[in-house]
C-alpha positions in Angstrom: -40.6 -44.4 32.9 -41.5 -40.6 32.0 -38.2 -40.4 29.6 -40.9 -40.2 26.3 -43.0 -37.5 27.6 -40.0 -35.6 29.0 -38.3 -35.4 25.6 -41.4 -34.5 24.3 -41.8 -31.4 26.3 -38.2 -30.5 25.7 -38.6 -30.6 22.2 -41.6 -28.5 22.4 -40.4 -26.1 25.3 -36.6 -26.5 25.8 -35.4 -25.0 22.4 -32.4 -27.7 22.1 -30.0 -27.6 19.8 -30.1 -30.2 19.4 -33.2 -33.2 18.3 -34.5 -34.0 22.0 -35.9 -37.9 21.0 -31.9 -38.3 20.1 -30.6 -37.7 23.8 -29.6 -39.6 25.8 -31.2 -40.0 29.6 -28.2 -38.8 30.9 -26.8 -36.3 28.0 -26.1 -32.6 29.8 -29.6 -31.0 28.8 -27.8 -27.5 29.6 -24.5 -29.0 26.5 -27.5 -29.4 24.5 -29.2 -25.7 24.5 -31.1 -25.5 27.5 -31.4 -22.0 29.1 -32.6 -21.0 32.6 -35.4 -19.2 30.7 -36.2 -22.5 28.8 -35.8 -24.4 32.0 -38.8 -22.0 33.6 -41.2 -23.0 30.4 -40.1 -26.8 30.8 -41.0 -27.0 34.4 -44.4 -24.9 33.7 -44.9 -27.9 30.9 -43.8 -30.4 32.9 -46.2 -29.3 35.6 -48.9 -29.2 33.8 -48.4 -32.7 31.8 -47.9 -34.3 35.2 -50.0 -32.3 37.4 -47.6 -31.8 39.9 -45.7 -29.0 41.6 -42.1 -29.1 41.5 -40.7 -28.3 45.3 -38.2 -25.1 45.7 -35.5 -27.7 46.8 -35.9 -29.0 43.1 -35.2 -25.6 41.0 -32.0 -26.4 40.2 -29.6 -27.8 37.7 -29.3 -30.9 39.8 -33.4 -31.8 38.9 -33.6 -30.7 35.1 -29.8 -31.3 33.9 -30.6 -34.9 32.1 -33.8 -36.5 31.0 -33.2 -39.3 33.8 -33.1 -36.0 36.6 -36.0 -35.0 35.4 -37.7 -38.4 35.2 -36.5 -39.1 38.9 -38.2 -35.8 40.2 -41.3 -36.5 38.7 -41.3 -39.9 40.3 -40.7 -38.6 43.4 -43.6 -36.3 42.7 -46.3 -38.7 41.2 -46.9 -40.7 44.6 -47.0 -37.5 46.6 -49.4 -35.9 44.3 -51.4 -39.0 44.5 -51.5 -38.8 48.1 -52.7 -35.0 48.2 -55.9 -36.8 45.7 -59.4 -36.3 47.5 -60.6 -40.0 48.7 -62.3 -41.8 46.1 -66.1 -42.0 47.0 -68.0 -44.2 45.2 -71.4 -43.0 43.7 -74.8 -44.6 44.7 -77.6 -44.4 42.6 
């Protein structure tokens, strides 16, 4: 679901060896180049792109060792963050 804006910030933040678009979502992101400092600047992308906050129980090589990792972690994210959302409040004129 997220697998085309993951490789995206991997290939602008993970410093692969290899061409991110060209993985697959379950190739070893760490066989492919990945360090734990590139991991750091991932998840700071990642983040950001998403707009949510990766939980400690997620810094590991579990969460960002594939693209489809990654993409599960984010889902698990996205509703959460959605929850946290102020109500919506509908404006009167």
């Amino acid at each position: 679901m997220h697998s085309h804006a993951i490789r995206q910030i991997l290939a602008e933040h993970g410093r692969l060896l290899v061409d991110a678009q060209k993985l697959s979502d379950d190739a070893d992101l760490y066989e492919a180049g990945l360090t734990s400092l590139s991991t750091v600047n991932v998840m700071l992308a990642l983040e950001e792109h998403f707009d949510v906050e990766f939980k400690d129980h997620m810094l590991g090589r579990k969460t960002f060792g594939s693209i489809r990792a990654l993409a599960g972690a984010i889902g698990e994210l996205k509703p959460a963050a959605a929850t946290h959302a102020p109500p919506f409040q509908e404006l009167r004129a």
